[in-house]
N, C-alpha and C positions, 0 to 999 in steps of 0.2 A: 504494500500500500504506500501510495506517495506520500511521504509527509506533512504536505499541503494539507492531505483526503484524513490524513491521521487528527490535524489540528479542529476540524469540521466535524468527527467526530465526535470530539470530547465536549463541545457544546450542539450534540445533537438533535435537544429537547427543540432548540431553535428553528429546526430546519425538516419540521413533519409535514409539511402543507406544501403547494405550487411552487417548488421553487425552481428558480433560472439557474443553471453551473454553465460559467463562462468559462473556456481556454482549461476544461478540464482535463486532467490528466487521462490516461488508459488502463484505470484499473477498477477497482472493485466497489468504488463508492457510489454508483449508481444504483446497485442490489444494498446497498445497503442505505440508501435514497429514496425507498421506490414510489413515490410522490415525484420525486426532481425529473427536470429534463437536462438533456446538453447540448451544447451550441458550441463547435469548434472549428478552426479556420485552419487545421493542420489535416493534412491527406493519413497520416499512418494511423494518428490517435481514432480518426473516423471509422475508418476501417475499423479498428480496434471495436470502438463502442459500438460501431452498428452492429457487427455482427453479434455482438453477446448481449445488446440491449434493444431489439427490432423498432424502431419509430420512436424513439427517446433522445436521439442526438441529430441536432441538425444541422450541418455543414456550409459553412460562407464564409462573405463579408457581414450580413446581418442579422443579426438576433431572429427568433424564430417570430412569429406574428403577434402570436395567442399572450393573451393578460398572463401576468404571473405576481406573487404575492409576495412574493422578493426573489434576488438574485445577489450570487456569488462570481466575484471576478476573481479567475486567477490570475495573478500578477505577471503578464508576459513581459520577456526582454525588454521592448523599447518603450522606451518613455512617453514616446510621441502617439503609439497605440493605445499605452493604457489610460491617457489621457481623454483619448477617444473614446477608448470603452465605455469609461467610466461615465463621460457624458453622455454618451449614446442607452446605457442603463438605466441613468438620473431621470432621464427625460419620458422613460416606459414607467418609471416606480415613486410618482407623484403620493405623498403622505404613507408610502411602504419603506419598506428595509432595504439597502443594501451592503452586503459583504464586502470586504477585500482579505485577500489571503495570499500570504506569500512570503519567501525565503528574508531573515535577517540581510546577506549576505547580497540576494538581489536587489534590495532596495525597497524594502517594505516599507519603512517608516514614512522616507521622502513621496512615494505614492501616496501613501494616509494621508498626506496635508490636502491631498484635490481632494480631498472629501469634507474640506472645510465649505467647499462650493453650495454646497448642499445640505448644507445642516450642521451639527454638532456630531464630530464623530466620537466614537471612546473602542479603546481596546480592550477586546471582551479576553483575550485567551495571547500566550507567547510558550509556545512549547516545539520540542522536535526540529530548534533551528527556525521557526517559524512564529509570525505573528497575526492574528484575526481582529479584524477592524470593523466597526459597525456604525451607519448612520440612518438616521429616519429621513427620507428625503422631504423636507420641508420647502426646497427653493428646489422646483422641477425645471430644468433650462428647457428650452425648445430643440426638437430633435434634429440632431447636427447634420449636415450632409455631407458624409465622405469625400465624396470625389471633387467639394470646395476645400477639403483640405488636404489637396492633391497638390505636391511642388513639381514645378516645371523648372525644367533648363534645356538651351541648348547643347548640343555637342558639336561642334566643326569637323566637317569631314571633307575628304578630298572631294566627294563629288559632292556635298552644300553640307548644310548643318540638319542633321536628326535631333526631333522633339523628343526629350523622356518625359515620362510621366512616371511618377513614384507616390503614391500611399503611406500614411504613416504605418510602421511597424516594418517597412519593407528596407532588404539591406539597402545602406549607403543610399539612404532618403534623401532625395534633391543634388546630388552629388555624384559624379563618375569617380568609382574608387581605382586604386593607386594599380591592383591586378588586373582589372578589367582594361585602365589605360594600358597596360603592357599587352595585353593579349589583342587588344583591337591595332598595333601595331603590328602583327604579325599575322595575319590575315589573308596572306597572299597564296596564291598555287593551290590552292582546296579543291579536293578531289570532286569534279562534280555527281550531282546526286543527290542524296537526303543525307540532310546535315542537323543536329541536336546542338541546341542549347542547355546543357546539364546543368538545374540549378537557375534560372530566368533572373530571378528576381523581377526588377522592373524592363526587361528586355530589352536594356540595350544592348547585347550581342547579337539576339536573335534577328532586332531591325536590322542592324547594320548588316547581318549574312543577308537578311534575305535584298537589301536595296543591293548590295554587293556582288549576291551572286540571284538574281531574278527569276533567273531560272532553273535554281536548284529548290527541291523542296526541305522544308527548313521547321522543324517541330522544336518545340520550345517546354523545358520540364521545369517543373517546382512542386513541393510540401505544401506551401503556406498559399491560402486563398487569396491575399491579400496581395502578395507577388503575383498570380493569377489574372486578377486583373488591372496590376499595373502594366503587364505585359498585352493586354487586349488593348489598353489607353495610349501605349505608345506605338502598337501597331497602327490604330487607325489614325493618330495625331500624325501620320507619316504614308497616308495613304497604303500601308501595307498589309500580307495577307499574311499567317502562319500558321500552324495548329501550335494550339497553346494545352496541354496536358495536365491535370493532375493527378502529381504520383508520388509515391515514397520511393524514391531512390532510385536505380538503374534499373531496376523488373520491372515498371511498370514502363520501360523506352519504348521505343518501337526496336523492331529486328533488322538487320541488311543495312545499317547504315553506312554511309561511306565515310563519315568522320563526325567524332565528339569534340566538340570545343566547352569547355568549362572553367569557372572562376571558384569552384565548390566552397561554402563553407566550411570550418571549423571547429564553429563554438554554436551549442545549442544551449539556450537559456544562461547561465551561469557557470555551466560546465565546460569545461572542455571535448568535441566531440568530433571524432574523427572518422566515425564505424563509415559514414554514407561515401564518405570518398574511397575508402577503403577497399568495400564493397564493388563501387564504380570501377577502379582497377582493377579487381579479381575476376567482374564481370565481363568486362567492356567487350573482350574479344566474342563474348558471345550474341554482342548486339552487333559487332561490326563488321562489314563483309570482308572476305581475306584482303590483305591490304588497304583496309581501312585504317583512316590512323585517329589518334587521341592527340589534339595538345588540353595543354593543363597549365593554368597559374599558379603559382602557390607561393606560400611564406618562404624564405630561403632553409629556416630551420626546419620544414618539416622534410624529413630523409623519402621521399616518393621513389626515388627511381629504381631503388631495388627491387618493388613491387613493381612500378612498371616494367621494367625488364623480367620479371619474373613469370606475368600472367600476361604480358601482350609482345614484347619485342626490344629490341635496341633501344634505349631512349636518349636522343638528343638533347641539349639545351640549346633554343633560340633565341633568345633571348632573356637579359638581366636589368634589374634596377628597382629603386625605392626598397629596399627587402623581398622582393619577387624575382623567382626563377618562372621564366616559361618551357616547358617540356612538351617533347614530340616522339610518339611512338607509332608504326605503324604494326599494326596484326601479320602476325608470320602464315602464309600458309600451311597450311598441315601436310608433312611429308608425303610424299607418294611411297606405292609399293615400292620403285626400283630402290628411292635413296633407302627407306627402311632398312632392304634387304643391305645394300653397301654400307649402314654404318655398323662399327663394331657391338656385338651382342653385348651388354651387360649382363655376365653371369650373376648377380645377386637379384636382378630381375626374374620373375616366372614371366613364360611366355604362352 
């Protein structure tokens, strides 16, 4: 049980009626909820809850319709989200409750103060590394509309400038980060075909393939809803077309591709988190056609190559800078019978 679901718990008495669970985790507090509903904007945890909880979680950018008698937010990474949530909650739970729950360590406290918007808040419970927050929403705002608090910029590119469109909560909100400028630098000679953007965020990769190469077809992956559809907002802010996917990680790509380009994260909430790229390497060869190839950005610290060389092929460095290496591997084809037979047997091998 997550800690969070542990802290919710232990003031249960609270939480027997209609209630909202926002940015809930994927485990077991909805059976032990069974009044609550959930409303999550992450592709794996949905999965997760749909399948063990049928018509109890429902997946977006927006809260579910139906009245509720309060609601719990869990405290997501960016500041700029829960800010939103919170307001986007306030404005459904005029003269009711709202929660907030979340890690010491992520930023609970400094969250608790947006709850001064709305009323008086007090901290009901601090246990498990975690704290639980409560207000009666007495000052209900007017319900906010996302896509006005959508940052725009341009980007300058050789053939004119691409519009992004970025969402709060979405990585490097309003900003082209330091890896993605290194990778949009190296862009050149791509095997035509279908081409992935692993990881969208607000798709600027994705535009820039698909203005770049027009007529390759050019799918676009993410987790989070909210990247999702900043990558719909920057495709049409650009007159452009893509499939835009959501998925948990490399199983859910498409198959046959001729090449993956990716910026991958890291860090998942407060942790540090490696598994999805990890994953993406071990996989890749199996979504890429033979001689398909992978580049990849990433921190200089993190050690990738031995994995890419290990599950897809030789991996070059193309380029460096700001803390970023860019990497290139292509997919080895699979030996044929003649080489087989011509390389030496490994006797410790059964055959």
């Amino acid at each position: 049980m997550d800690p969070r679901s542990e802290v919710l718990l232990r003031q249960s008495a609270l939480f027997t009626g209609n209630l909202l669970l926002a940015g809930l985790p994927a485990d077991d507090l909805l059976a032990q909820l069974p009044a609550a509903h959930g409303w999550s904007w992450l592709v794996g945890e949905q999965a997760t809850l749909s399948s063990r909880f049928v018509e109890r979680c429902q997946f977006g950018i927006t809260a579910p319709e139906r009245s509720f008698e309060a609601a719990v937010l869990f405290l997501p990474k960016s500041r700029e989200l829960c800010d939103y949530l919170l307001h986007a909650l306030a404005a459904r739970l005029a003269g009711r409750e709202l929660f907030l729950v979340g890690e010491k360590r992520a930023g609970i406290e400094r969250a608790a103060k947006q709850l001064q918007l709305y009323g008086r808040p007090r901290k009901l419970d601090s246990a498990r590394h975690c704290q639980l927050w409560q207000v009666t929403v007495d000052q209900a705002p007017a319900a906010p509309d996302l896509h006005a608090l959508a940052q725009r910029y341009e980007l300058p590119l050789a053939d004119g400038p691409l519009s992004v469109i970025s969402l709060p909560g979405v990585f490097s909100h309003g900003r082209l980060d330091r890896g993605t400028a290194l990778l949009l630098q190296q862009l050149d000679n791509l095997p035509a075909g279908h081409l992935l953007d692993f990881g969208c965020g607000a798709g600027v990769l994705g535009a820039t393939l698909k203005r770049r190469y027009p007529h390759s077809r050019v799918s676009m992956l993410d987790v989070d809803a909210f990247a999702l559809e900043s990558s719909r907002l920057t495709l049409a802010a650009n007159g452009l077309e893509a499939e835009v996917i959501g998925g948990d990680g490399i199983n859910a790509a498409p198959l046959e591709l001729d090449a993956i380009l990716t910026n991958p994260p890291f860090h998942q909430g407060i942790h540090t988190e490696y598994q999805a790229t990890e994953t993406l390497l071990r996989q890749a060869a199996q979504h890429l056609k033979p001689s398909g190839e992978l580049r990849l950005v990433a921190n200089s610290f993190l050690k990738y190559p031995p994995l890419i060389e290990q599950h897809l092929g030789p991996c070059v460095t193309l380029g460096t800078g700001a803390g970023f290496h860019l990497y290139q591997a292509k997919r080895q084809p699979a030996p044929t019978k003649a080489r087989r037979e011509r390389e030496p047997r490994d006797p410790s091998r059964r055959y």
